[in-house]
DOLUM-608850 format. One record per atom (N, C-alpha, C): residue number from 1; residue in three letters; chain; atom name; x, y, z. Coordinates in steps of 0.1 Angstrom, whole numbers. Atoms other than C-alpha are relative to their C-alpha. Last residue first. Layout:
{NUM,'ALA','A','CA',{X,Y,Z}};
...
// end
This chain:
{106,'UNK','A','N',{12,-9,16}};
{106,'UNK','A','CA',{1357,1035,1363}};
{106,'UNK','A','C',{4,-4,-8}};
{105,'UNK','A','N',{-4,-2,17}};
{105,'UNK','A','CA',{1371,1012,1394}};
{105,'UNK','A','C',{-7,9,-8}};
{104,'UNK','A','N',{-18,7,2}};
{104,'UNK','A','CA',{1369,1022,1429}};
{104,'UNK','A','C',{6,2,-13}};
{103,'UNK','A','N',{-2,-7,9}};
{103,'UNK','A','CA',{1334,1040,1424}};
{103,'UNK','A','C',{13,2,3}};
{102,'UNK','A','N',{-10,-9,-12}};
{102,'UNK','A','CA',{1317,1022,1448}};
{102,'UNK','A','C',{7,9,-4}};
{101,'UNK','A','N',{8,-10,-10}};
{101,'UNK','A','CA',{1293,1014,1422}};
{101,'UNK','A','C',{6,6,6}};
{100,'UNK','A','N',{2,-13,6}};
{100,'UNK','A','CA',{1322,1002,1397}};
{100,'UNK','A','C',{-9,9,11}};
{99,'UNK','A','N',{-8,-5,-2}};
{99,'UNK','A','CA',{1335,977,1426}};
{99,'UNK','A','C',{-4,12,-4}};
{98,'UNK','A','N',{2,-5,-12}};
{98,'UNK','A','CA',{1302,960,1428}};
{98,'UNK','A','C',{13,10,5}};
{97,'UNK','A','N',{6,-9,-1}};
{97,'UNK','A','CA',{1308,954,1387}};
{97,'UNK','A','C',{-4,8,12}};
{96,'UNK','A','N',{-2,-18,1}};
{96,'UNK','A','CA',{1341,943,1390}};
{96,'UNK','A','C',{-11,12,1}};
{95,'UNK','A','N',{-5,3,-10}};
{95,'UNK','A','CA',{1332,903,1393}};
{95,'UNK','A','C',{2,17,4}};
{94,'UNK','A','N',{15,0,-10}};
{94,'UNK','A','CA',{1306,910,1365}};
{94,'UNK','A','C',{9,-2,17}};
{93,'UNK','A','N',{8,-12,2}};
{93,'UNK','A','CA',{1337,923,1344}};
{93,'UNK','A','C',{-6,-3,11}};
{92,'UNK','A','N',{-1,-13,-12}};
{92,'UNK','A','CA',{1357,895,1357}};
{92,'UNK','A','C',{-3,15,-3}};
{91,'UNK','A','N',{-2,-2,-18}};
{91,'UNK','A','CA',{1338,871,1345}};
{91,'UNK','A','C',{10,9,9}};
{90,'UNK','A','N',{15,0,-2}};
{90,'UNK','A','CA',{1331,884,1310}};
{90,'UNK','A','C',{0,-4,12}};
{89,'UNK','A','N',{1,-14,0}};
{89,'UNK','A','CA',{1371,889,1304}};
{89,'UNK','A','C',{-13,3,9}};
{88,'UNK','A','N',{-2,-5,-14}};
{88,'UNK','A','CA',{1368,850,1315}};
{88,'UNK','A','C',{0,15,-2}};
{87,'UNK','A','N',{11,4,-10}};
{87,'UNK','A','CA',{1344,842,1288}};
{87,'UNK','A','C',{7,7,14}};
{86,'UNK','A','N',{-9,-2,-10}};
{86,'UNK','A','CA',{1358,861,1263}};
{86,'UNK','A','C',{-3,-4,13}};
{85,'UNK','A','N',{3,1,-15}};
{85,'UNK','A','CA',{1332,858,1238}};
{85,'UNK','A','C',{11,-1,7}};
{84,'UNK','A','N',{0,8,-13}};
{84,'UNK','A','CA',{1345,860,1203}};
{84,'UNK','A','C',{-2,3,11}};
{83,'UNK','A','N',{-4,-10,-8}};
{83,'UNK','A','CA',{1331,883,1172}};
{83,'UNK','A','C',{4,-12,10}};
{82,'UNK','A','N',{-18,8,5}};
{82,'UNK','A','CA',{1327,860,1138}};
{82,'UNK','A','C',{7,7,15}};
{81,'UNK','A','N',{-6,14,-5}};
{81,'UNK','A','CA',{1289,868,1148}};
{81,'UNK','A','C',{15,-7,0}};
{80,'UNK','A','N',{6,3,-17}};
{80,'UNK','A','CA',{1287,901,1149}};
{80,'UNK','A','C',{4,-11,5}};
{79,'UNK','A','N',{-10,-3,-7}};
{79,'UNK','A','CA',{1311,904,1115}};
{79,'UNK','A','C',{-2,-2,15}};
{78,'UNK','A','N',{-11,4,1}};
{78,'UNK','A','CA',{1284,883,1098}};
{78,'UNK','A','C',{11,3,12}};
{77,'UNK','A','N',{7,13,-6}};
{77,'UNK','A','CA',{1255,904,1111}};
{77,'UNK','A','C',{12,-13,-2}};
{76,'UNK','A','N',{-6,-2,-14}};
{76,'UNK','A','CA',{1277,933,1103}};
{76,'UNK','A','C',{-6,-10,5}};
{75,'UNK','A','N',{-11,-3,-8}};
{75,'UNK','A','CA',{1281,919,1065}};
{75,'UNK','A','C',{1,4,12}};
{74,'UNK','A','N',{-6,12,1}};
{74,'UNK','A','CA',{1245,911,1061}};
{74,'UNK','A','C',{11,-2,5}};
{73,'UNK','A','N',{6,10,-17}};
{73,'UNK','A','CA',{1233,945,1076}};
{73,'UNK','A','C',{6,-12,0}};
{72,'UNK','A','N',{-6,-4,-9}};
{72,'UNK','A','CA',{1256,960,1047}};
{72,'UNK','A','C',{-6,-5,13}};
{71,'UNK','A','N',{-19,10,3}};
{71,'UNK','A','CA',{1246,937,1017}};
{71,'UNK','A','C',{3,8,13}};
{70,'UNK','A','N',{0,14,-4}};
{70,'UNK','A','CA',{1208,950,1032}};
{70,'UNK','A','C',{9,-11,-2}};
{69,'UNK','A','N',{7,3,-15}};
{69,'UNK','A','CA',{1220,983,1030}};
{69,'UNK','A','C',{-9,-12,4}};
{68,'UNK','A','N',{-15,1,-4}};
{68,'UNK','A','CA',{1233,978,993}};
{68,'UNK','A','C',{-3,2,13}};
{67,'UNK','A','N',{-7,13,1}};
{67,'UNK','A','CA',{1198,962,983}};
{67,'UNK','A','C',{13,4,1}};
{66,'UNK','A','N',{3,7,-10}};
{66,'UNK','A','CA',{1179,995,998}};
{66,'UNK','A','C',{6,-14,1}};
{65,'UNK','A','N',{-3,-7,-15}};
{65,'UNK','A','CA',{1199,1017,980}};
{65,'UNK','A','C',{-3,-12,10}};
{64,'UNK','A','N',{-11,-2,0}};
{64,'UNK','A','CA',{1195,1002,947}};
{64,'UNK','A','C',{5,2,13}};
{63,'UNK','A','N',{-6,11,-4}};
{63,'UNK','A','CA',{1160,998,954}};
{63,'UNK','A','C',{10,-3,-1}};
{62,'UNK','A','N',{3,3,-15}};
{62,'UNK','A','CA',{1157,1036,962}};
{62,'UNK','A','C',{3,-22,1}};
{61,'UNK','A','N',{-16,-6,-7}};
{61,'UNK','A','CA',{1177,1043,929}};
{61,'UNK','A','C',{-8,-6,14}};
{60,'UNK','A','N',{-12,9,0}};
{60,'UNK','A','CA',{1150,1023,913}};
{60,'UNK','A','C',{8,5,7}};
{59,'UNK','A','N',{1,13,-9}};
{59,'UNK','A','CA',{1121,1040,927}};
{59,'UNK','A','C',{12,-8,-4}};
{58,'UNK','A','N',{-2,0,-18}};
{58,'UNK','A','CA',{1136,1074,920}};
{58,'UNK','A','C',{-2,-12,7}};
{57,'UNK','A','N',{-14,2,-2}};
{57,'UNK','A','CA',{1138,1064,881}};
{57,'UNK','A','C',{5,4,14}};
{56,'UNK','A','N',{-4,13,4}};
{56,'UNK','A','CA',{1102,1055,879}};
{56,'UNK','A','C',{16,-2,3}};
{55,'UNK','A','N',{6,6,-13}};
{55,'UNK','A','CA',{1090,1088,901}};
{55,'UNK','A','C',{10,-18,-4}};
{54,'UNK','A','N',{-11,-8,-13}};
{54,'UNK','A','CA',{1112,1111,875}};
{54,'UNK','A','C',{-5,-13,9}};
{53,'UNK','A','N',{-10,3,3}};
{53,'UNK','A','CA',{1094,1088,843}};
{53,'UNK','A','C',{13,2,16}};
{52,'UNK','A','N',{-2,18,3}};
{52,'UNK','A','CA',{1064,1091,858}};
{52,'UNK','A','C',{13,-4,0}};
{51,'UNK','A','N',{0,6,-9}};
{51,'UNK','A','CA',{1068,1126,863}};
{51,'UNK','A','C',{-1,-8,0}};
{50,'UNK','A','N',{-11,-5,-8}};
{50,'UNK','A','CA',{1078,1134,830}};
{50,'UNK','A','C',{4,-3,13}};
{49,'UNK','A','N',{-15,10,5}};
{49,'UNK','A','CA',{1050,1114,816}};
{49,'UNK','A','C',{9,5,7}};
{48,'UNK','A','N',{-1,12,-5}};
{48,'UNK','A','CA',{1028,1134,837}};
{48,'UNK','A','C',{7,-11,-2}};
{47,'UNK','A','N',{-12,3,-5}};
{47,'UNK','A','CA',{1035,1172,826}};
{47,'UNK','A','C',{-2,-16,8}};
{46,'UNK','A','N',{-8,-1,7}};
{46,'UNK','A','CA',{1004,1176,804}};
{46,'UNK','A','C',{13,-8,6}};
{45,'UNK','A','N',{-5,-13,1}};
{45,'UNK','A','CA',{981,1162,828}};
{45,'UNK','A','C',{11,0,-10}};
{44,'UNK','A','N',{-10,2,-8}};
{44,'UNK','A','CA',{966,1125,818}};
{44,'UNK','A','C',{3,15,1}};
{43,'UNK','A','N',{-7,-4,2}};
{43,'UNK','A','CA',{931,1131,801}};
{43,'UNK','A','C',{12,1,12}};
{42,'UNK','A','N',{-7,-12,4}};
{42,'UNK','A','CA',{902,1122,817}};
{42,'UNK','A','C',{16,-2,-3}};
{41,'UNK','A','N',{-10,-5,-5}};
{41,'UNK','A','CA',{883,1093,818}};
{41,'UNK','A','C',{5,11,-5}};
{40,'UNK','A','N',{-2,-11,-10}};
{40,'UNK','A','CA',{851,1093,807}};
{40,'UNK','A','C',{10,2,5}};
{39,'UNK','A','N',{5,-9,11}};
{39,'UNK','A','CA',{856,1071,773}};
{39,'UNK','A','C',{0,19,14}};
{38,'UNK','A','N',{-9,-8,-2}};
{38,'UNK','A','CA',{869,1046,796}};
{38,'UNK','A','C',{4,15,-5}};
{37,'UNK','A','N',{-3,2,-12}};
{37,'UNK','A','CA',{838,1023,797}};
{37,'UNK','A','C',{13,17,2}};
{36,'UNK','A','N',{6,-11,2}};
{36,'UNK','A','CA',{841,1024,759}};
{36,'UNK','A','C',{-3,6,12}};
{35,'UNK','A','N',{-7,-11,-1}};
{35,'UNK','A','CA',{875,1003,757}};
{35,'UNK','A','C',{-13,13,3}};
{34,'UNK','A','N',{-8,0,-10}};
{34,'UNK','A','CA',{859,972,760}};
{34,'UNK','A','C',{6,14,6}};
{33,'UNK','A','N',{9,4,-8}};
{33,'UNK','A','CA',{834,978,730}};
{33,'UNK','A','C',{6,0,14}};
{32,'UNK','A','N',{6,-8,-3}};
{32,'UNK','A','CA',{857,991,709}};
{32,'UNK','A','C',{-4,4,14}};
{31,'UNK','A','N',{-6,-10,-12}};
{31,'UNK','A','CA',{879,965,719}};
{31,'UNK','A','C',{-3,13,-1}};
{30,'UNK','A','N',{4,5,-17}};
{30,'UNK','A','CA',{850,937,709}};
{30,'UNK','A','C',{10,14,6}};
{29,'UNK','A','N',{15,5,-6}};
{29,'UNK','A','CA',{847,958,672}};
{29,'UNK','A','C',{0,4,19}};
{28,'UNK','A','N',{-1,-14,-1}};
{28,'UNK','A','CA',{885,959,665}};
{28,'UNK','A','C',{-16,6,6}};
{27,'UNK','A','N',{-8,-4,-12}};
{27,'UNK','A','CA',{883,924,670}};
{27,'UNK','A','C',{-5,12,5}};
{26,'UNK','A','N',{7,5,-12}};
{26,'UNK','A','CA',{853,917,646}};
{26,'UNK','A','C',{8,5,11}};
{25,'UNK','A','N',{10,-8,-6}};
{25,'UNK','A','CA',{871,939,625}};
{25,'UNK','A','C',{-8,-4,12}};
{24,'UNK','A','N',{-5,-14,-2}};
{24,'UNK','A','CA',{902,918,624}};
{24,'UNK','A','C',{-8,10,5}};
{23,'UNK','A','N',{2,2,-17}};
{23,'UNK','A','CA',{875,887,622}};
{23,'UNK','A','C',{14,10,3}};
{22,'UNK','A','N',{17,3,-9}};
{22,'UNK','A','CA',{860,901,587}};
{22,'UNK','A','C',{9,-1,20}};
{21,'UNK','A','N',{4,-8,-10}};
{21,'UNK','A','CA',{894,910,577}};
{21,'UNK','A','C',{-8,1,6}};
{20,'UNK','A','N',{-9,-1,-13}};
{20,'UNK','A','CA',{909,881,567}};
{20,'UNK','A','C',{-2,10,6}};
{19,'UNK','A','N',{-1,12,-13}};
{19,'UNK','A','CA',{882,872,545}};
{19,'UNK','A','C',{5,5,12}};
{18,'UNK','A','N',{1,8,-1}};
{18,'UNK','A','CA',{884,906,520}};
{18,'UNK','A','C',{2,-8,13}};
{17,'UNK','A','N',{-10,-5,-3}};
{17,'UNK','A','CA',{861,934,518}};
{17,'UNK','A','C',{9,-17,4}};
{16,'UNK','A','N',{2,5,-17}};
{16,'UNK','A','CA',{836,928,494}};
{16,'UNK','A','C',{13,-1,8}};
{15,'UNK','A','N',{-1,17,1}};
{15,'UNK','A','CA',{840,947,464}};
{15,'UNK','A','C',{-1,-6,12}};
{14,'UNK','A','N',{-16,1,1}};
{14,'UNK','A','CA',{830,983,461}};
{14,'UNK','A','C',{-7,-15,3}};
{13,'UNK','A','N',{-4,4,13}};
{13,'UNK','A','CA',{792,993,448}};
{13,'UNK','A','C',{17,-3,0}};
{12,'UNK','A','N',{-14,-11,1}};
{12,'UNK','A','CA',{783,1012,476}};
{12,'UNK','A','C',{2,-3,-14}};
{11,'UNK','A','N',{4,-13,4}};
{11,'UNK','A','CA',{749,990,481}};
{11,'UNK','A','C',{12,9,-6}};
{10,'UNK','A','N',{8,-6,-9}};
{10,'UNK','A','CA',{763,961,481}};
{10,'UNK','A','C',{-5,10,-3}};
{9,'UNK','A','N',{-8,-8,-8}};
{9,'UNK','A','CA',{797,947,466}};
{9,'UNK','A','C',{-9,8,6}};
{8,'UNK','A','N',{-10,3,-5}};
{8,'UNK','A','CA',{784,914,446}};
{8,'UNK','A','C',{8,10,10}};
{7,'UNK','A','N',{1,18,-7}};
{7,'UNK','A','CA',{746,920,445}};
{7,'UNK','A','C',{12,-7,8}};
{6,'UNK','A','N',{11,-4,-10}};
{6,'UNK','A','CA',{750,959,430}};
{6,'UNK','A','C',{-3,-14,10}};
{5,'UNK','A','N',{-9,-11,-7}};
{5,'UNK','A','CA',{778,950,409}};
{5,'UNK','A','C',{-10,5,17}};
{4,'UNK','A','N',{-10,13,-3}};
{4,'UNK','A','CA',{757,915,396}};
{4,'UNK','A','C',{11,13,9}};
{3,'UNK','A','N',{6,7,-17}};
{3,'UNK','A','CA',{729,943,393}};
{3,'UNK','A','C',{7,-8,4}};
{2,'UNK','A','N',{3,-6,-15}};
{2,'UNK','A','CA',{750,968,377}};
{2,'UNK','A','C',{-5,-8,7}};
{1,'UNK','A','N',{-13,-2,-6}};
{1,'UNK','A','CA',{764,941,349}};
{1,'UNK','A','C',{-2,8,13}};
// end
């Protein structure tokens, strides 16, 4: 019975671990492996989440901001154009302007 114990579960004497974990471990394994590279990194500062979180919720408000000032350039670019030319107003400005030098009209 020991040596069928000793045969079937190894040296330890437990049972073989089963199937579905062999390629689990294998995983756990390759992202050892991947992950060991990063072993020197350092430690995030205590207060970093916090900041993160503060920097995360400032960049939204800024695009917030920035997509209602760009509904606002839209609407004066709109309003610019809906604007009418006056053509003769516009000729007799330039008709007026040798007046303004002389400083007839102001």
């Amino acid at each position: 019975m020991l040596a069928e114990r000793t045969h079937v579960g190894g040296a330890h004497g437990r049972d073989p671990a089963p199937s579905c974990a062999l390629p689990r471990l294998a995983a756990l394994r390759g992202i050892r492996e991947r992950l060991a590279p990063l072993a020197a990194v350092p430690e995030a500062p205590s207060g970093w989440a916090n900041e993160a979180a503060r920097a995360e919720k400032g960049e939204i408000e800024l695009d917030v901001q920035t997509q209602a000032v760009a509904e606002e350039v839209d609407r004066l670019v709109e309003e610019f154009k809906a604007i009418a030319v006056d053509e003769r107003a516009l000729r007799l400005s330039e008709q007026m302007e040798p007046l303004r030098s002389c400083a007839l009209v102001m």
